[in-house]
C-alpha positions in Angstrom: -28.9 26.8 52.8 -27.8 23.6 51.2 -27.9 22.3 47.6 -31.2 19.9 48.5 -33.0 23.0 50.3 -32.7 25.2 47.6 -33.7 22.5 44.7 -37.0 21.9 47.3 -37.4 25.7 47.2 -37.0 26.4 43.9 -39.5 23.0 43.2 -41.9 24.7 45.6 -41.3 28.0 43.9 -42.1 26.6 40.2 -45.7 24.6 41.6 -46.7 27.7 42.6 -45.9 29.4 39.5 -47.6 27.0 37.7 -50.7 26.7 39.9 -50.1 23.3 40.7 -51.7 21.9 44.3 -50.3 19.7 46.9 -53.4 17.4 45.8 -52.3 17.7 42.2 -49.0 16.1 42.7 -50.2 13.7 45.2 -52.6 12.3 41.9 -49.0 12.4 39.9 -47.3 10.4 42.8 -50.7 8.1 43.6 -49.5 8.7 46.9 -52.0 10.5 49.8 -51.7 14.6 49.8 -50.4 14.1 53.5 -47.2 12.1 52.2 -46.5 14.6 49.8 -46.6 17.5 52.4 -44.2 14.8 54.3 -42.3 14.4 51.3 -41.5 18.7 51.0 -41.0 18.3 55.2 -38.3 15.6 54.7 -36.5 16.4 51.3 -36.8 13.1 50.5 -37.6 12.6 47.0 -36.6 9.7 45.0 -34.8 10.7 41.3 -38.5 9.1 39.9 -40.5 10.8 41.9 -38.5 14.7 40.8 -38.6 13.3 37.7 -42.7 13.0 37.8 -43.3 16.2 39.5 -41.3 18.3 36.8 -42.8 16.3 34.0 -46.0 18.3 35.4 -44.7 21.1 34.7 -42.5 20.3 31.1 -39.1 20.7 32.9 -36.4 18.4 33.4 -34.9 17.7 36.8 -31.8 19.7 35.2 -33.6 22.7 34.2 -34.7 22.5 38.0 -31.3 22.7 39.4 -30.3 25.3 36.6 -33.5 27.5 37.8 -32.6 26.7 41.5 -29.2 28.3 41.0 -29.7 30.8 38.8 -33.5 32.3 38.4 -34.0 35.1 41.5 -36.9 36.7 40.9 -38.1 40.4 42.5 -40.2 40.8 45.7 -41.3 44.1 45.0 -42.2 45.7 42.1 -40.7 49.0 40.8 -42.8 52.5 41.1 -43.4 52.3 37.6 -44.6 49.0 37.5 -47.2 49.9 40.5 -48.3 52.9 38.3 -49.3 51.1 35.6 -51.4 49.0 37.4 -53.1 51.3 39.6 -53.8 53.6 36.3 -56.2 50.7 34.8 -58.6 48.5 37.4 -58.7 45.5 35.5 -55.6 45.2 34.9 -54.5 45.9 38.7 -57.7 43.2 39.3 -56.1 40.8 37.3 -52.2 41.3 38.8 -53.8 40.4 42.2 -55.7 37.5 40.9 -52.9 35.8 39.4 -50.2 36.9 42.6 -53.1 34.8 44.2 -52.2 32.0 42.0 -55.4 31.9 40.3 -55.7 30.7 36.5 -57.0 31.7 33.1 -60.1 29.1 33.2 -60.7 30.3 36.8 -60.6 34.0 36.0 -63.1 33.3 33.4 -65.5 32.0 35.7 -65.6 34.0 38.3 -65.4 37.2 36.6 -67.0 39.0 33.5 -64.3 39.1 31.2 -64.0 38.3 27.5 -61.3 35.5 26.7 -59.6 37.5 24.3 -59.6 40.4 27.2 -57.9 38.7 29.5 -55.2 37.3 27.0 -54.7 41.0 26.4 -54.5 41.9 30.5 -52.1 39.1 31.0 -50.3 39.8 28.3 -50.1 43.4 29.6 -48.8 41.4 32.7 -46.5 39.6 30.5 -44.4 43.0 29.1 -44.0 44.1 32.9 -42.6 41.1 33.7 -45.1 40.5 36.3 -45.8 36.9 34.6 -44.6 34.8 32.0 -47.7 33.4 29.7 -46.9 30.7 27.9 -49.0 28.0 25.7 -52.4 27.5 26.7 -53.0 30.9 28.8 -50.6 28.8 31.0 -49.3 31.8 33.7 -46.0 31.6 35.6 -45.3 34.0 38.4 -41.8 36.4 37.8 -42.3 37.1 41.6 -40.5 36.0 44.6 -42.6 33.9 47.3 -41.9 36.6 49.6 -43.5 39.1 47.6 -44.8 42.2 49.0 -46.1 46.0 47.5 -44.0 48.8 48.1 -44.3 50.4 51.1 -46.1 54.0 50.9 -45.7 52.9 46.8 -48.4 53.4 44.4 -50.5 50.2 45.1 -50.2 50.5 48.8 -51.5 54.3 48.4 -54.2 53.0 46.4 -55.9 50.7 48.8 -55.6 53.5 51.6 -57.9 55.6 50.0 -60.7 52.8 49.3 -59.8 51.2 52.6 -61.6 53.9 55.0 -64.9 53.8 53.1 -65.1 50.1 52.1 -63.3 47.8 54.3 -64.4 49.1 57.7 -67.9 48.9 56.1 -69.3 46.2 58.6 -69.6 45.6 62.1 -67.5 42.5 61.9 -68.9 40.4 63.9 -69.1 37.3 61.4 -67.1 34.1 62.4 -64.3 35.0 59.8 -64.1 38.4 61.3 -62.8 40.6 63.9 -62.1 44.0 64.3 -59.7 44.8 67.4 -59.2 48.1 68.8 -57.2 48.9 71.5 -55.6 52.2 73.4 -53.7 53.1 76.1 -50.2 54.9 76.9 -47.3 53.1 76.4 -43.2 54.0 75.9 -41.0 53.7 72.7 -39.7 50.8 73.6 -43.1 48.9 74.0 -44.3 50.5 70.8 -41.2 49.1 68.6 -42.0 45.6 70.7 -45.7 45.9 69.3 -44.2 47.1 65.8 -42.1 44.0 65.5 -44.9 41.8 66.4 -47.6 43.0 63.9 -43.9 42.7 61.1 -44.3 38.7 62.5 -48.0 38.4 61.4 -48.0 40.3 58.9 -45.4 37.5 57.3 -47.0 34.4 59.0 -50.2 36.0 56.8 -47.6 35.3 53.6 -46.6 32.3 55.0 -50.1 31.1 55.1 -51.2 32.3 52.1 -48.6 30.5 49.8 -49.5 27.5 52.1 -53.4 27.7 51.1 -52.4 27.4 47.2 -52.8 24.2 47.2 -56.5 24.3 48.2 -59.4 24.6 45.3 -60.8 28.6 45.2 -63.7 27.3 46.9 -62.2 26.7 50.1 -60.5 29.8 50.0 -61.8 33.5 50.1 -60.1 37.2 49.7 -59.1 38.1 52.3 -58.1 41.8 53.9 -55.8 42.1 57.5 -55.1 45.8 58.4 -52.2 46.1 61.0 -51.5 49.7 62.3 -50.3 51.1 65.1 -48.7 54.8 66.1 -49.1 57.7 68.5 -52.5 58.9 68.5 -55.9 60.4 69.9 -58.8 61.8 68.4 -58.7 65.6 66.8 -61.3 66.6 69.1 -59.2 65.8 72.0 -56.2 66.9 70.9 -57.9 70.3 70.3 -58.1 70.5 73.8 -54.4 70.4 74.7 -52.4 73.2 75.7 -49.8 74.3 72.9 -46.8 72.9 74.2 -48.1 70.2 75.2 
């Protein structure tokens, strides 16, 4: 990767942490949003223009190259980490809302919370070193783009036992949902073809994701994929196989 892809990165990396849009910056620049999406495409920023963005964000363009060289930040959390936030629901509510990229006057919006109670989530957030929370209930992410729970780890563990009872709870057959169910008999080898597949959406998901920060929470929604696939049959038919078969 060279020097001018990494500093884009990294610049990409810090709007995000901040919660800063595409739109946002395009107000800075008094340029259209499409020209600053071709701007990040190209890596062709003037010194002024760098100079503007990180003055939305109270950073030089040095502190920028320092950060691009030197910050890495996790994409996973550790167990512990996970068990803290699975042991208190608004404080696991609040992880996901900012990993989403939402901010402290948007939290307070949408959800019945206190101000002073969510200064003392995020600041929960803040001593796992989930988030930085600076001045103003500003939030910066500690978390790598390419974030991701730990698989079979507490969070993922959590979900699976609300998932069965909650999430299949529909009959999805509204236009943003669809619920796809498949069988047959295949080998290995076209099983680890499928596995590899649902790896490669499961990241174009992320990908997308991190590209939707940029729009207002009104044009986005939560939203919930469930990829799985292994060996199986229903216990009632299996009960009807021979032993050693």
């Amino acid at each position: 990767m060279s020097e001018i892809t990494q500093l884009i990165k990294s610049l990409k990396q810090q709007l995000r942490a901040h919660g800063i849009t595409y739109a946002q910056v395009a107000t800075q620049l008094d340029i259209s949003e499409a020209s600053v999406k071709r701007l990040f495409a190209t890596e062709q920023f003037s010194l002024q223009r760098l100079h503007s963005i990180c003055g939305m964000m109270n950073i030089s363009i040095a502190q920028l190259v320092q950060q691009s060289q030197q910050e890495k930040f996790p994409s996973a959390l550790t167990i512990q980490q996970e068990k803290t936030l699975t042991a208190d629901y608004k404080l696991l509510l609040i992880a996901i809302l900012v990993l989403n990229h939402w901010q402290f006057h948007e939290i307070l919006a949408y959800y019945n919370l206190a101000e002073t109670e969510l200064i003392q989530l995020l600041a929960q957030l803040d001593r796992l070193k989930i988030i930085d929370l600076l001045p103003n209930n500003r939030i910066k992410l500690r978390v790598d783009s390419n974030f991701h729970w730990l698989e079979d780890g507490p969070i993922q563990q959590f979900f699976q036992q609300h998932v069965p009872n909650s999430f299949f709870r529909s009959r999805f057959r509204a236009k943003d949902e669809l619920l796809l169910c498949v069988n047959g008999m295949l080998s290995s080898e076209s099983i680890g073809i499928l596995q590899k597949q649902l790896r490669e959406l499961g990241r174009k998901f992320n990908e997308l994701h991190y590209d939707d920060t940029r729009l207002s929470l009104e044009e986005r929604r939560g939203t919930c994929m469930v990829l799985a696939i292994r060996p199986w049959s229903l216990p009632m038919f299996e009960e009807l196989k021979h032993d050693n078969r």
